[in-house]
GUFIFI-234611 format. One line per field, with one value per residue: x, z, y of N, C-alpha, C in turn; residue in one letter. Coordinates in pm, 1 decimal. Atoms other than C-alpha are relative to their C-alpha. Layout:
! residues N
n.px <- X; ...
n.pz <- Z; ...
n.py <- Y; ...
ca.px <- X; ...
ca.pz <- Z; ...
ca.py <- Y; ...
c.px <- X; ...
c.pz <- Z; ...
c.py <- Y; ...
residuo <- A; ...
! end
This chain:
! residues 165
n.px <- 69.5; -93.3; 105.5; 65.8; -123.9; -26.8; -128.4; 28.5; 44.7; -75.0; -55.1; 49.8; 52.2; -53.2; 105.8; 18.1; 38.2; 119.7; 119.8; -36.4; 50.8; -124.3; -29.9; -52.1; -155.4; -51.2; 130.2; 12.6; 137.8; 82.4; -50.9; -60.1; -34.9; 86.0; 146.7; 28.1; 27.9; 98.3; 128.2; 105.3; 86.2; 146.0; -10.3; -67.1; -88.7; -111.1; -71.7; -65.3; -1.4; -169.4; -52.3; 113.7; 74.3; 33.4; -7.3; 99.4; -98.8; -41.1; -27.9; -83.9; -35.7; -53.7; -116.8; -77.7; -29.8; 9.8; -83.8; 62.2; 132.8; 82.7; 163.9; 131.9; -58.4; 122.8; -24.3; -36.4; 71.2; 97.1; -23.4; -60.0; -109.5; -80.3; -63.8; -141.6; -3.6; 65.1; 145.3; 2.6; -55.0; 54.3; 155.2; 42.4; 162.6; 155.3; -103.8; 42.2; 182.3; -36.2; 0.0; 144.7; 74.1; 122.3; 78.0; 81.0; 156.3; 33.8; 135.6; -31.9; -94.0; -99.5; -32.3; 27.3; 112.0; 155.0; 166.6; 59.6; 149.8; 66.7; -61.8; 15.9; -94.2; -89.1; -21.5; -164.1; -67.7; -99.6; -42.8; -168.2; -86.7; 57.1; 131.4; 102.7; 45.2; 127.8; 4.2; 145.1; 94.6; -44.5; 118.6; -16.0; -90.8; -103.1; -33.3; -12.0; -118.7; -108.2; -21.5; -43.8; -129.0; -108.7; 4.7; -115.0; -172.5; -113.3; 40.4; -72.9; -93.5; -23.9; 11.6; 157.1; 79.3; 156.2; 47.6; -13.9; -113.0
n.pz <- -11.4; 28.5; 79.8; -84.1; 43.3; -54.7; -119.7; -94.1; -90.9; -136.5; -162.4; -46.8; -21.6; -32.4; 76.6; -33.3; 100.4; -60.1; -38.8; 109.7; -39.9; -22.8; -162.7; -35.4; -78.2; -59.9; -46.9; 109.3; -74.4; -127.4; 20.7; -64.1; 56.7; -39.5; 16.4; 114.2; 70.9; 76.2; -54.5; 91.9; 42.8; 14.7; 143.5; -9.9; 36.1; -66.8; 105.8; -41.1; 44.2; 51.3; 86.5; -34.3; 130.2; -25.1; 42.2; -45.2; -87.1; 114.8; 138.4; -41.5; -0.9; 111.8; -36.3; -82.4; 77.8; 148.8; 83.0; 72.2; -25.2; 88.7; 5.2; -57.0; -80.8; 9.3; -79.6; 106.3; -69.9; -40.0; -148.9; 50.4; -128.4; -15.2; 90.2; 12.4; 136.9; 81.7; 8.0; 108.4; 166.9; 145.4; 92.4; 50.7; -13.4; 41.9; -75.4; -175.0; -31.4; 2.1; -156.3; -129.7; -45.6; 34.6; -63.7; -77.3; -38.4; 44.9; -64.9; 21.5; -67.4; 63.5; 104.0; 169.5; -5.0; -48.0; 42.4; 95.3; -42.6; 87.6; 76.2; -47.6; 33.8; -47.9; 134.2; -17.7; 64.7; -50.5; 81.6; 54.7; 83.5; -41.4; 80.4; -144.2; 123.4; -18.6; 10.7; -13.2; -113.0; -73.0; -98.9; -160.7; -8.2; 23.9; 190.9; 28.1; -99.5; 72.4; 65.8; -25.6; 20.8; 109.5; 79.9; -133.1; -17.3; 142.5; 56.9; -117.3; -14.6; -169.3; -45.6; -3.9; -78.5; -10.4; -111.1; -94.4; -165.3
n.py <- 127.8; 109.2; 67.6; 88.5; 63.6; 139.2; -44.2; -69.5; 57.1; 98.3; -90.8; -43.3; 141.0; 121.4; 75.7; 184.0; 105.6; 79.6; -54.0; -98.6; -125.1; -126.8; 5.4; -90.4; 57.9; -119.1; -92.5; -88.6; -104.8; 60.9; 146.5; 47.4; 137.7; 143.0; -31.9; 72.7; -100.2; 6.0; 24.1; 23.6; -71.3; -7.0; 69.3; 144.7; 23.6; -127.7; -99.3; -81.2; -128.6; -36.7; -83.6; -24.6; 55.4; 131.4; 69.3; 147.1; 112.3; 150.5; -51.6; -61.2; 115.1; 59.3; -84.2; 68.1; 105.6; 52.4; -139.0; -83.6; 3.6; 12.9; -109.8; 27.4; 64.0; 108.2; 68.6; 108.7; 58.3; -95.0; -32.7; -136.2; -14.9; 133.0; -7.4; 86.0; -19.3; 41.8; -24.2; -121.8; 28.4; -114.8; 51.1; -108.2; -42.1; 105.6; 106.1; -24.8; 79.7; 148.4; 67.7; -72.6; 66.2; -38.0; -139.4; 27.9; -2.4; 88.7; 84.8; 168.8; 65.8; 37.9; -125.9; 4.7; 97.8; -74.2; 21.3; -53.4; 98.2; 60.1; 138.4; 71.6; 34.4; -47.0; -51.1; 22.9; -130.2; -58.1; -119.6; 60.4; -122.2; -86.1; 33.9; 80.5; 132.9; 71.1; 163.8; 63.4; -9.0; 153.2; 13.7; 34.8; -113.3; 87.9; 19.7; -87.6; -57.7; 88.5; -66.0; -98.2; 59.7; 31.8; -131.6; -42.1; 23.9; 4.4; -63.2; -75.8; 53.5; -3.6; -138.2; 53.7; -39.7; 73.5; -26.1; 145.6; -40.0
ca.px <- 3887.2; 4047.5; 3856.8; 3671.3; 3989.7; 4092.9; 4373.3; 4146.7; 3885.4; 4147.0; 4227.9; 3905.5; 3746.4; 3809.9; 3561.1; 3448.6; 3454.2; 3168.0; 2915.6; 3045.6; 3002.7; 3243.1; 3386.3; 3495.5; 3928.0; 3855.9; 3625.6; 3491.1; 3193.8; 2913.7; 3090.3; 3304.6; 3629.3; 3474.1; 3139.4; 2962.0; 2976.4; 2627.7; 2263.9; 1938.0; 1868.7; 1486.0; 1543.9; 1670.4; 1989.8; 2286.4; 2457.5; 2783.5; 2901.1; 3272.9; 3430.8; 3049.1; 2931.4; 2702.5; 2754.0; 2551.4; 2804.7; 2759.1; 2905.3; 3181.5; 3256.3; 3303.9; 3537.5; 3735.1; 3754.8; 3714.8; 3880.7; 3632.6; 3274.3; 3015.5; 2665.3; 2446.3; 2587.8; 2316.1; 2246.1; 2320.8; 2060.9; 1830.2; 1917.7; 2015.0; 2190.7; 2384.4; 2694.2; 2958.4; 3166.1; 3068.0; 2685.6; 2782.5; 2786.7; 2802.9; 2469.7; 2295.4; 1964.1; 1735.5; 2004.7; 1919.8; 1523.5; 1572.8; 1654.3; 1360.3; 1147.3; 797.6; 585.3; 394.4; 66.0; 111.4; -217.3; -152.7; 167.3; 339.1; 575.0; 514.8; 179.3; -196.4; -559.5; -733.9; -1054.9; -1191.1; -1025.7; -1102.7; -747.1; -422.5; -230.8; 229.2; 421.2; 759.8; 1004.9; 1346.5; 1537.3; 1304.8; 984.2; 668.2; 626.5; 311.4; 354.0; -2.5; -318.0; -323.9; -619.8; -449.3; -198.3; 61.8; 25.6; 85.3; 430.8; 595.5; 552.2; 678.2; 1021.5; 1117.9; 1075.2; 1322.5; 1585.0; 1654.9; 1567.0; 1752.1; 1991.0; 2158.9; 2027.8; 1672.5; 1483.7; 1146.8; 1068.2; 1091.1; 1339.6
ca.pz <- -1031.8; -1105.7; -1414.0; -1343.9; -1401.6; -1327.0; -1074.4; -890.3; -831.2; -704.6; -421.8; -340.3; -335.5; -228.7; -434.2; -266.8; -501.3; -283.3; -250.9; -579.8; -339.4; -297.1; 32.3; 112.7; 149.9; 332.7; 524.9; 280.7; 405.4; 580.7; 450.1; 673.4; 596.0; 549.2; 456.7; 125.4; -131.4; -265.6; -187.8; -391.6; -677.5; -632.4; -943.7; -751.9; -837.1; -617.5; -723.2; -576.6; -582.2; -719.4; -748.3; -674.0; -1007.2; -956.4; -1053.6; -1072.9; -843.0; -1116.7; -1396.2; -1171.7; -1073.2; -1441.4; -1467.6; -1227.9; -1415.2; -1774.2; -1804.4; -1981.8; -1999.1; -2204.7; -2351.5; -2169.1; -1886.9; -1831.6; -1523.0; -1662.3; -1336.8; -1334.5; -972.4; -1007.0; -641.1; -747.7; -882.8; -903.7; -1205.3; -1331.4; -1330.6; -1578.5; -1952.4; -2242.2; -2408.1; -2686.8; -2574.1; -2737.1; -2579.0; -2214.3; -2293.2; -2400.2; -2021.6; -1853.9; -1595.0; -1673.8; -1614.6; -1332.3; -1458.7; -1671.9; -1622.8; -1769.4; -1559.6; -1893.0; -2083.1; -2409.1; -2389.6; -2355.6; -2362.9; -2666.5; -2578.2; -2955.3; -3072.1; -2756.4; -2754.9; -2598.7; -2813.9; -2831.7; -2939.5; -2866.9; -2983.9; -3199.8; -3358.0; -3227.8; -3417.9; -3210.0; -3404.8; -3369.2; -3322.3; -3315.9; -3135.6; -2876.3; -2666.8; -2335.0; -2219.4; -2173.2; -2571.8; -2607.3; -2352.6; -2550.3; -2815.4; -2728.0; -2588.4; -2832.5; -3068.1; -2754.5; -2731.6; -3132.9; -3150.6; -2803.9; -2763.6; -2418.5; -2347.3; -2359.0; -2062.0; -1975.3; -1661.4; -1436.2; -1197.3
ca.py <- 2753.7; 2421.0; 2200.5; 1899.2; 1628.2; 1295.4; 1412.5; 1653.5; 1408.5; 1129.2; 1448.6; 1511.7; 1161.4; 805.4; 514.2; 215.0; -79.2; -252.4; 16.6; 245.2; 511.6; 839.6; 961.5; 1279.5; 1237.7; 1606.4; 1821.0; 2071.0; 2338.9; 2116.6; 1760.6; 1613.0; 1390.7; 1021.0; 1165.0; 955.1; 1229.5; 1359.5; 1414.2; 1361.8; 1553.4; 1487.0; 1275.7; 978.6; 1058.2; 1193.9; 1503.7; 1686.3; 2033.1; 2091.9; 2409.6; 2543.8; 2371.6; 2041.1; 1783.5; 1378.0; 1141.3; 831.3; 1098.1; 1170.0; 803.5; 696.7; 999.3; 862.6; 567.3; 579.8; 946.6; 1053.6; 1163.9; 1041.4; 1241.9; 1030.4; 780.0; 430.5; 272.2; -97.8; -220.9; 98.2; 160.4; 550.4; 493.1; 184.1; 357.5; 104.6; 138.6; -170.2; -67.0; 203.6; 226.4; 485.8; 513.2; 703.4; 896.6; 605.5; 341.3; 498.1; 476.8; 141.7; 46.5; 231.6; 32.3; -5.4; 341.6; 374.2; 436.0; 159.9; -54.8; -421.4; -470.3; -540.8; -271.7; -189.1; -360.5; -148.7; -193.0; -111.1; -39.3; -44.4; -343.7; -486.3; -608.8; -572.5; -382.0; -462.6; -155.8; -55.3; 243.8; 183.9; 481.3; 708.2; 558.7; 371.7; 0.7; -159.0; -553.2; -649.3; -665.1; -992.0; -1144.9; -1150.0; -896.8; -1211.9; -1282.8; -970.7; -880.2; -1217.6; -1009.9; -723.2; -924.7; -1084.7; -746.7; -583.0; -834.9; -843.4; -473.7; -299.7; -571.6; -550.2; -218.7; -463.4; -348.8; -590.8; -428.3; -748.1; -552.7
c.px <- 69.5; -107.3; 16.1; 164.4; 0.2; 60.4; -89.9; -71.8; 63.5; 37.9; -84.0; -100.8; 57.4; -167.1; 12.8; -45.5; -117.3; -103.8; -7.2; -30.7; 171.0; -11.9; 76.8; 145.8; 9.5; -80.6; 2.9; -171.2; -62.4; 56.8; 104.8; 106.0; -79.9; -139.6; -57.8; -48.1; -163.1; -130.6; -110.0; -16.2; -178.8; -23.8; 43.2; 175.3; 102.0; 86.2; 79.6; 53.4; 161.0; 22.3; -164.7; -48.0; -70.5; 9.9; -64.3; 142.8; 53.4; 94.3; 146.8; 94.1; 66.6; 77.3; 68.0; 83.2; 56.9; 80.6; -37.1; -124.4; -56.3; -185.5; -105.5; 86.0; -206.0; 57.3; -26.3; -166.9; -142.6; -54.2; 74.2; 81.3; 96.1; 122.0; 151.1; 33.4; -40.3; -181.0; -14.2; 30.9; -23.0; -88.5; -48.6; -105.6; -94.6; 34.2; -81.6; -175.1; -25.9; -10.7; -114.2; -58.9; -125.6; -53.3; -94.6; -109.3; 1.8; -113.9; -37.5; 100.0; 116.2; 64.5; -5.9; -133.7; -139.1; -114.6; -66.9; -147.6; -96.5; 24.7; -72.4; 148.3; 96.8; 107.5; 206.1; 50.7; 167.6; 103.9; 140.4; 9.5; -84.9; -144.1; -67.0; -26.2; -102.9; 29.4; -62.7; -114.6; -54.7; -149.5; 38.8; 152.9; 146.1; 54.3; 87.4; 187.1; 95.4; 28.8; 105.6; 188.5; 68.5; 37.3; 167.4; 111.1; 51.1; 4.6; 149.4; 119.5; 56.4; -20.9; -211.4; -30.4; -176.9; -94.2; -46.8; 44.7; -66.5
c.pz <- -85.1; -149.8; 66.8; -58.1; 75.4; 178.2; 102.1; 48.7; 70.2; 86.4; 40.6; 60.6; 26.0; -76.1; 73.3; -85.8; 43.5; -34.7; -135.7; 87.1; 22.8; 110.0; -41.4; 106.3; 80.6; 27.7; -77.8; -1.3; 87.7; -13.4; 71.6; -65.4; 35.4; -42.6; -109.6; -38.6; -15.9; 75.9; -119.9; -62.2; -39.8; -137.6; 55.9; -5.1; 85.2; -69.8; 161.7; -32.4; 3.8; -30.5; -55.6; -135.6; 65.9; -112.5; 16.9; 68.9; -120.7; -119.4; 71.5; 54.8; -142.9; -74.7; 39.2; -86.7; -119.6; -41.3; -103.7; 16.9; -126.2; -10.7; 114.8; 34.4; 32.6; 106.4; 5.6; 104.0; 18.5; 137.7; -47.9; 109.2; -2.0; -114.0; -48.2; -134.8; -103.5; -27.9; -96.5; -106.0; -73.5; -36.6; -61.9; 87.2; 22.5; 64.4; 118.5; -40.0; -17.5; 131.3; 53.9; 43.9; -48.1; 97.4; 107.0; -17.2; -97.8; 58.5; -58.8; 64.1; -134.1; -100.9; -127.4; -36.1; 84.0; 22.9; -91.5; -25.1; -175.5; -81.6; 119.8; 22.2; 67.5; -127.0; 53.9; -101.8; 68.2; -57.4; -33.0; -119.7; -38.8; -97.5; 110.6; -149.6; 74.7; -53.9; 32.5; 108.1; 70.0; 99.1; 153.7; 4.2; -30.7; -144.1; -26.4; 18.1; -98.1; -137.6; -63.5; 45.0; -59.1; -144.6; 111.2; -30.2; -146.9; -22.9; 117.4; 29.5; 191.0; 69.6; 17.6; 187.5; 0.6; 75.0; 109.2; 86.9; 77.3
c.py <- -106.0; -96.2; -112.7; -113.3; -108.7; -2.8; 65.2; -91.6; -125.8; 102.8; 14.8; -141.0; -169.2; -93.2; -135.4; -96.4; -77.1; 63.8; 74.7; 156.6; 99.4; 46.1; 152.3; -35.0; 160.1; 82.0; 121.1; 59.7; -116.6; -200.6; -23.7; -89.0; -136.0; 12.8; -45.7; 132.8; 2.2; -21.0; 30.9; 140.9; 24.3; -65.5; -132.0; 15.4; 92.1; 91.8; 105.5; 144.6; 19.0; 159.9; 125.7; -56.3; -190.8; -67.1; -188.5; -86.5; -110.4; 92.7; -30.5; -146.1; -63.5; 90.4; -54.4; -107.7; -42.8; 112.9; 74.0; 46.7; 26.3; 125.3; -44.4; -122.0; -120.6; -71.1; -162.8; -58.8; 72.5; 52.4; 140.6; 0.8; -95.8; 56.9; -36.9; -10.5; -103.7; -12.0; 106.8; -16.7; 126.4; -50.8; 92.4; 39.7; -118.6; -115.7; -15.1; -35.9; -110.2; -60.5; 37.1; -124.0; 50.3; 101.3; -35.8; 48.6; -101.0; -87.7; -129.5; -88.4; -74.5; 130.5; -47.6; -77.6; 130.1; -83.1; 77.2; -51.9; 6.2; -155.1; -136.3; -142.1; 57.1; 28.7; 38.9; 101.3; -30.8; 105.3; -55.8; 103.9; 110.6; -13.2; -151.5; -120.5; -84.5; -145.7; -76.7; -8.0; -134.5; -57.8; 19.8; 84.1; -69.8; -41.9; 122.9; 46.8; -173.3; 10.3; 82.8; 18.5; -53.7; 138.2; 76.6; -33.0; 20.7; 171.0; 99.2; -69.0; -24.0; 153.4; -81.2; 17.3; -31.2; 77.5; -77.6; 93.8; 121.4
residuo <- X; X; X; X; X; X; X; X; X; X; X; X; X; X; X; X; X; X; X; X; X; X; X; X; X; X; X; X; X; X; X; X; X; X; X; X; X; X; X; X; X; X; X; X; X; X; X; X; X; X; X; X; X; X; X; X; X; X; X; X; X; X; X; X; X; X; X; X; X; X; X; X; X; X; X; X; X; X; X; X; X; X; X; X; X; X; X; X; X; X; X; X; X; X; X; X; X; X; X; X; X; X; X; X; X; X; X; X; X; X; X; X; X; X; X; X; X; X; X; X; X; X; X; X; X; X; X; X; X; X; X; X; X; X; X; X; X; X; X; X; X; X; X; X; X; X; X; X; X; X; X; X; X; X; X; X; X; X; X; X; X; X; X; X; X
! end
């Protein structure tokens, strides 16, 4: 078996700069030449099989690229199918949670922002170097989420993630 390498995947793949997507340069078991590498790991996220080892598509794209591979790879837009190399960045752990879209059972429509039902209060948190900081309790969820962004951008930087997108 061959290791994962720069060289092998320019033989086995072709990268469209438009789409960031990978192409099969060669029919290989049920993939066809021309075929867009990769199918859902039930995570959102496409993942190919090299050399019978899987592997995520975006890892394997900035391979390609960068010639290296990082611990933890960040999807700059939080599109897990959008893996054009410039949509990719090295990132620590706390970096990558940093980006997350707001949760979906969130129930104010603003991240980092609750209901606190003794306070009676919306209540602005957010996490930085793996500790939860409490940045006050607000009358209106909106007090609250302009809070919570400006804490973000000086705190996450460009890894700041509102949850607008």
């Amino acid at each position: 078996m061959r290791d994962l390498t720069v060289d092998l995947l320019n033989e086995l793949f072709t990268y469209d700069r438009e789409t960031g997507e990978l192409s099969w340069k060669m029919s290989k078991g049920t993939a066809k030449k021309g075929d867009v590498v990769g199918c859902d790991n039930g995570r959102g996220y496409l993942r190919a099989s090299i050399n019978s080892k899987l592997y995520l598509v975006h890892r394997l794209v900035f391979l390609m690229h960068k010639g290296y591979l990082p611990v933890v790879l960040d999807h700059i837009d939080g599109n897990s199918r959008n893996n054009r190399i410039e949509n990719l960045r090295p990132a620590s752990k706390s970096q990558n949670q940093h980006n997350r879209k707001t949760g979906k059972n969130n129930t104010t429509g603003f991240k980092g922002v609750s209901y606190n039902k003794k306070t009676a209060k919306f209540r602005a948190r957010i996490s930085h170097l793996n500790k939860s900081i409490l940045l006050g309790y607000y009358k209106t969820p909106e007090e609250a989420d302009v809070a919570v962004r400006a804490a973000r951008e000086e705190l996450h930087g460009s890894f700041s993630n509102h949850g607008d997108n």
